[in-house]
C-alpha positions in Angstrom: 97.5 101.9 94.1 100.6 103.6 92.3 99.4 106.2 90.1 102.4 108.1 89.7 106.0 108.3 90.5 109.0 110.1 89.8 112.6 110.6 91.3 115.9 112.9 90.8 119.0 112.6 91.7 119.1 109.1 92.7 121.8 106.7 91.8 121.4 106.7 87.8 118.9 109.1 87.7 120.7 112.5 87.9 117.4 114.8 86.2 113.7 114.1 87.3 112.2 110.9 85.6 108.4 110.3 86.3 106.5 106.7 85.6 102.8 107.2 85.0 100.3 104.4 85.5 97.5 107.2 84.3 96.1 106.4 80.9 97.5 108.8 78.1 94.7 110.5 76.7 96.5 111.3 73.4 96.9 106.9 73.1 94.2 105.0 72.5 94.8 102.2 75.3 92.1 99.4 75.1 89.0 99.5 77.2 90.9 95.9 78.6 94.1 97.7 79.9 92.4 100.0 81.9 91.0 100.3 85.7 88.2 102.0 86.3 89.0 103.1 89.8 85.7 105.8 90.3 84.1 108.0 88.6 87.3 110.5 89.0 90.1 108.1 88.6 91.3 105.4 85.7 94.7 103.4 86.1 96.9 100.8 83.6 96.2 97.2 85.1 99.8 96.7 84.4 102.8 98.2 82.7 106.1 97.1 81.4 109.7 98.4 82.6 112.0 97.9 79.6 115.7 98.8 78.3 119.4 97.9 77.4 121.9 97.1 80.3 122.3 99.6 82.7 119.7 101.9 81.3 118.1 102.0 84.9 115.7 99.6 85.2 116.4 98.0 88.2 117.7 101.5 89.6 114.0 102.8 88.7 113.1 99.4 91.5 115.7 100.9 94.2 113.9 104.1 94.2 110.6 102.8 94.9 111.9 100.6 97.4 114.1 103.8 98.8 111.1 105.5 99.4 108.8 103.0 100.6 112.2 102.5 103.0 112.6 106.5 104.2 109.1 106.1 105.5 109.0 102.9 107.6 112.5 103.4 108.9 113.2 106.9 109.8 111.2 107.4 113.1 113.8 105.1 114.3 117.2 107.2 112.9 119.2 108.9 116.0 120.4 112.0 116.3 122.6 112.9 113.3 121.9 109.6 112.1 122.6 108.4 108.3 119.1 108.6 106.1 120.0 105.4 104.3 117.7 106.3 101.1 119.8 109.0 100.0 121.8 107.9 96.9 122.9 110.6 95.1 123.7 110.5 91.4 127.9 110.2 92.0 129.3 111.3 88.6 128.4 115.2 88.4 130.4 117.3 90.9 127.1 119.6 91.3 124.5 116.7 92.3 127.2 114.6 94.5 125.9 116.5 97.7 122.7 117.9 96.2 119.1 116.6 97.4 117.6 113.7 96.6 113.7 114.4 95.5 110.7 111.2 95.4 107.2 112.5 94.4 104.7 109.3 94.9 101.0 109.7 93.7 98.7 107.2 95.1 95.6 106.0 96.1 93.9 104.7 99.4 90.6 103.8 99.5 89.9 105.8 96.3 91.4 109.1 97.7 94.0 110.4 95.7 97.4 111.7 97.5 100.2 112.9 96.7 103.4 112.7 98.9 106.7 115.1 98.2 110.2 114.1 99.7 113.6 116.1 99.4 116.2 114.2 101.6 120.0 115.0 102.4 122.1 112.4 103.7 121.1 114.0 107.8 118.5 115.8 107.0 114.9 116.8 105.5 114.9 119.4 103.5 111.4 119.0 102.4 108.0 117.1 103.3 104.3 117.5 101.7 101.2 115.6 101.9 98.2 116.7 99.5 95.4 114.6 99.3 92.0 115.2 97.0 88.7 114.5 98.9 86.0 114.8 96.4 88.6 115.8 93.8 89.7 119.3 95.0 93.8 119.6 96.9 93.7 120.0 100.2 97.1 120.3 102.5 98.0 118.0 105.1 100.7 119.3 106.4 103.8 121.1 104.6 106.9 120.8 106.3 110.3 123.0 105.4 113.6 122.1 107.3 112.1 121.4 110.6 108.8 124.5 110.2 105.6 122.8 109.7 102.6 123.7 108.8 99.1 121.8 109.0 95.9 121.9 106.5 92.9 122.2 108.7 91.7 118.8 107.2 95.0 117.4 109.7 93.4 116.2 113.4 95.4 115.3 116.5 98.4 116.0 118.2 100.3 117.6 115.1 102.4 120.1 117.3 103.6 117.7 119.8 104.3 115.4 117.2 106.5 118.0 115.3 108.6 118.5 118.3 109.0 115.2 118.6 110.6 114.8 114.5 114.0 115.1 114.6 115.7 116.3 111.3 116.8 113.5 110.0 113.0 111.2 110.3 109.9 112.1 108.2 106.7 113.6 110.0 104.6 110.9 108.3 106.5 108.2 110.4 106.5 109.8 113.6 103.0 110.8 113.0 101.8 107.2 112.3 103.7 106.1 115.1 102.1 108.6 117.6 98.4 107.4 117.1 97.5 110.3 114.1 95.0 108.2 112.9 94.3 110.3 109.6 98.1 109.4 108.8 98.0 105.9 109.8 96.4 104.5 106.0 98.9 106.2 104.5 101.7 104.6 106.0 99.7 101.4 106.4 99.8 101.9 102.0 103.4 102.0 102.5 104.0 99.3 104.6 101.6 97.2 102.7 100.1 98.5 99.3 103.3 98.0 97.4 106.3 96.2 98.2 109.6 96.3 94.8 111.7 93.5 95.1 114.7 94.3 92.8 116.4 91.1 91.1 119.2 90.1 93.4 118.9 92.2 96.2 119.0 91.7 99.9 117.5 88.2 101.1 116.9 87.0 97.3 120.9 86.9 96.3 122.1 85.0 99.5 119.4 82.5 98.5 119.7 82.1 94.6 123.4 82.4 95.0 124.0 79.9 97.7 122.1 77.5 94.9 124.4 78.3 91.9 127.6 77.8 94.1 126.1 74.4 95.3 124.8 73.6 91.8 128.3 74.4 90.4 130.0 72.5 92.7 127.6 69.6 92.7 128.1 69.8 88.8 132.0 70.4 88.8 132.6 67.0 86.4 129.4 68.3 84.1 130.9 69.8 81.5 127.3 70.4 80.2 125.9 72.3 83.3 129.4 74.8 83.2 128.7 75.5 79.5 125.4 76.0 79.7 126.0 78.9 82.7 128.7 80.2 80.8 126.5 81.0 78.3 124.1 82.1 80.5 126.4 84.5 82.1 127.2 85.7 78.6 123.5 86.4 77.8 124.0 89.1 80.4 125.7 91.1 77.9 128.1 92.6 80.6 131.2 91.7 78.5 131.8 88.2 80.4 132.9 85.7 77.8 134.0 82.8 80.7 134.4 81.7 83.8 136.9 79.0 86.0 136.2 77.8 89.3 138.1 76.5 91.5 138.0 74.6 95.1 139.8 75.7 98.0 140.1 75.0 101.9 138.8 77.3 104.1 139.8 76.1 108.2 138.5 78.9 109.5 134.8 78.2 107.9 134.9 74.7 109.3 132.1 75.0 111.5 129.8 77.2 109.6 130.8 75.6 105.7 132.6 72.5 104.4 133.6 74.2 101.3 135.1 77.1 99.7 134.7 78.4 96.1 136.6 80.7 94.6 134.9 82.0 90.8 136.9 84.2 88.4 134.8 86.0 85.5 136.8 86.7 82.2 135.6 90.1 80.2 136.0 91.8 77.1 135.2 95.1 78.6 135.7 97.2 81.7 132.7 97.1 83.0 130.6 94.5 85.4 127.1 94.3 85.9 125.9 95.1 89.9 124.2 92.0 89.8 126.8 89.8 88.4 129.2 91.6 90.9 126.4 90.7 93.8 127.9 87.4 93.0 130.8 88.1 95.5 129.6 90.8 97.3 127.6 88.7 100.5 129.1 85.3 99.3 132.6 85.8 99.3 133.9 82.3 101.2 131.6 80.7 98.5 132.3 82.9 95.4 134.5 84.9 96.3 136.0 87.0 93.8 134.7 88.5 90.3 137.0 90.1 88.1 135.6 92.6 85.7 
C-alpha cells in the first residue's frame, strides 16, 4: 500500500510535489474513509486526483508508473545504456539536465518503507532504502554514485551484488534478482502491489483507437455519430472545434489493413492535448495526422 509519494523534476513537475494517502490530522476525515492498517499506521481507502487541462494529472500517473518502471527494468540496461524513466522537466534551462528525484513511502506486510531515487539519464546518482520494524528507521542500504553502504538489518551477498550494479541499474533490482531475499517483497510490491495505467497510453490507445477509426468509418454516412464525437472531442477543452475525415488507399498496407484514414482536427488555439495527439502517434496509416 501507497502511503506517500512525491516527485521533481519530471515532465510537468519542475519543484517537488508529494501525494499523501496519510490522514491529515488538522481535517476531520470520517471514521469511514479511513484504514486502520495497525496499531502504528492509518491510510485514506481512496483519494481523488483532480484539475483543469494540463494541470498534471495524468503526468502525476507517468511518475508512478516511471518509478514502478526504473525498478523492474534496469537490471537489464547495458553498459551506458538509456534509463528510460528520466523525463526531465524541458522548459527551464537549469532542470533540462538536472536529476530526476522519486520518494515512494509504502507498506509491505505492515512494515513501513521508504525508497529514495535520484536518476540521470546514464546514471544513479542516488539510492536509499529505510524501512521501520517496530516503528523505529533502520537503513537498508544507502547507495551514492556507485559507493554503498549496508544497515546491519541487510543479509546476503550485498558486496558481490554491488559489484555486480552497473551505474545505470538500481541495487534493488539487481539485488532481487540475485536471490537477496530481504529485498525480494519489496520488488515483489513493485511488480505487483500497484500497477498506474494512465488514460491512453501504451497497449490501451492502439486498442480504443483502432475502435474509433473503425467506428468512424463504419459510421461515415451517420451524420449523428460524427456530431456526437465532434462534440465529444470538444468536451476536451483542447481548443478543437471540428474534425474531417477522409478515406484514402494505402497499397503498401494491403496485407496487413484494407483501409486507410486520414483525420484532420480544427483548433482555435495553439495547443493539442497529448492524448488527443496519441490519436496519430501509433495509428498513423489509420489516423494519421492531427493538426493542432
Amino acid at each position: 500500500m501507497i502511503l506517500e509519494f512525491s516527485v521533481e523534476n519530471f515532465r510537468s513537475f519542475r519543484s517537488m510535489q508529494t501525494f499523501s494517502m496519510i490522514p491529515d490530522e488538522g481535517k476531520q476525515e470520517s471514521v469511514e474513509h479511513i484504514l486502520e492498517i495497525s496499531d502504528k499506521y492509518q491510510a485514506l481507502k481512496s483519494a481523488v486526483i483532480y484539475g483543469a487541462n494540463a494541470s498534471g494529472k495524468s503526468n502525476f500517473m507517468r511518475a508512478l508508473q516511471a518509478l514502478r518502471n526504473a525498478v523492474l527494468t534496469s537490471a537489464d540496461l547495458g553498459p551506458d545504456q538509456r534509463i528510460e524513466s528520466y523525463m526531465p522537466y524541458r522548459f527551464n534551462p537549469r532542470t533540462i539536465d538536472a536529476p530526476t528525484v522519486f520518494e515512494i513511502d509504502f507498506l509491505v506486510e505492515k512494515v513501513r518503507y521508504h525508497y529514495h531515487l535520484i536518476l540521470l539519464e546514464r546514471e544513479v546518482k542516488e539510492e536509499l532504502l529505510l524501512f521501520y520494524p517496530e516503528g523505529r528507521e533502520s537503513r537498508l542500504f544507502k547507495r551514492k554514485g556507485q559507493t554503498f553502504e549496508f544497515g546491519d538489518y541487510l543479509k546476503g551477498p550485498k558486496t558481490v551484488v554491488s559489484r555486480l550494479t552497473g551505474k545505470n541499474q538500481l541495487f534493488l533490482s539487481k539485488a532481487a534478482r540475485n536471490n537477496m531475499e530481504q529485498l525480494e517483497s519489496v520488488y515483489r510490491f513493485f511488480a505487483q502491489g500497484f500497477m498506474p495505467i494512465p488514460f491512453l497510453d501504451n497497449w490501451a490507445d492502439n486498442y480504443y483507437i483502432d475502435r474509433i477509426a473503425k467506428e468512424m468509418i463504419n459510421a461515415r454516412q451517420s451524420a449523428k455519430f460524427l456530431e456526437n464525437f465532434r462534440l465529444l472531442i470538444k468536451s476536451f477543452d483542447a481548443g478543437i472545434h471540428n474534425f474531417k475525415s477522409e478515406k484514402h488507399d494505402f497499397p503498401f498496407l494491403e496485407k496487413t489493413m484494407k483501409y486507410g484514414w486520414n483525420t484532420t482536427f480544427s483548433t482555435t488555439k495553439g495547443i493539442g492535448r497529448e492524448a488527443l495527439f496519441s490519436l496519430s502517434k501509433k495509428n498513423r496509416p489509420v489516423l494519421r495526422s492531427c493538426l493542432f
